[in-house]
C-alpha angles and dihedrals in degrees: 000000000000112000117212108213120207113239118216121234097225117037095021090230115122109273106227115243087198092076102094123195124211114223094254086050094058085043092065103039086045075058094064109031118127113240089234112042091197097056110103117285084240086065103052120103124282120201139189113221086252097053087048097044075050095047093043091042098243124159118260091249097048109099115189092216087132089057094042110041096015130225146251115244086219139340117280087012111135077210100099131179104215117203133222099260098048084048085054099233096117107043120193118236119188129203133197103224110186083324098311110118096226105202097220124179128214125177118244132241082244083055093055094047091044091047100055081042091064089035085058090056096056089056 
């Protein structure tokens, strides 16, 4: 039985449709995505934890540790959460701002393709 494979945009490799976001996952990468996908990657948006807890309207003490580095369901369990950045769909990108390291976040091109993936299923 023949197989279609889904081309990404982007990179022109197959997107993997095994990859499934939770809802709070696509939230946060919604949340950084660029206006324009086919801008350079340079020019895509970089934020800090604290501007995306803003931009998602998070509370100051939450900390989306659980959405960016993922979980473990218990300890000892083989059933993982991974996060974005482990999947490699959010990348951090540190500056050095008057000598201060600034911890940025920017989504991936992965993260765009997974995100109108997930946009597609709700459909």
């Amino acid at each position: 039985m023949p197989v279609s494979v889904k081309i990404g945009p982007f990179s022109n490799q197959p997107v993997r449709p095994d990859l499934p976001l939770r809802t709070p996952q696509a939230r946060v990468l919604a949340a950084l995505a660029p206006a324009d996908p086919s801008d350079p990657v340079s020019e895509w948006p970089l934020v800090t934890r604290a501007q995306l807890r803003c931009k998602m309207g998070f509370s100051p003490t939450h900390t989306m540790n659980r959405l960016l580095n993922g979980q473990n369901d218990r300890p000892g369990s083989k059933h993982t959460n991974p996060g974005l950045i482990p999947l490699g769909l959010i990348e951090v990108v540190v500056l050095n701002i008057e000598g201060v390291d600034e911890v940025n976040l920017r989504i991936t091109k992965k993260g765009i393709q997974c995100l109108s993936l997930h946009d597609e299923k709700k459909k």
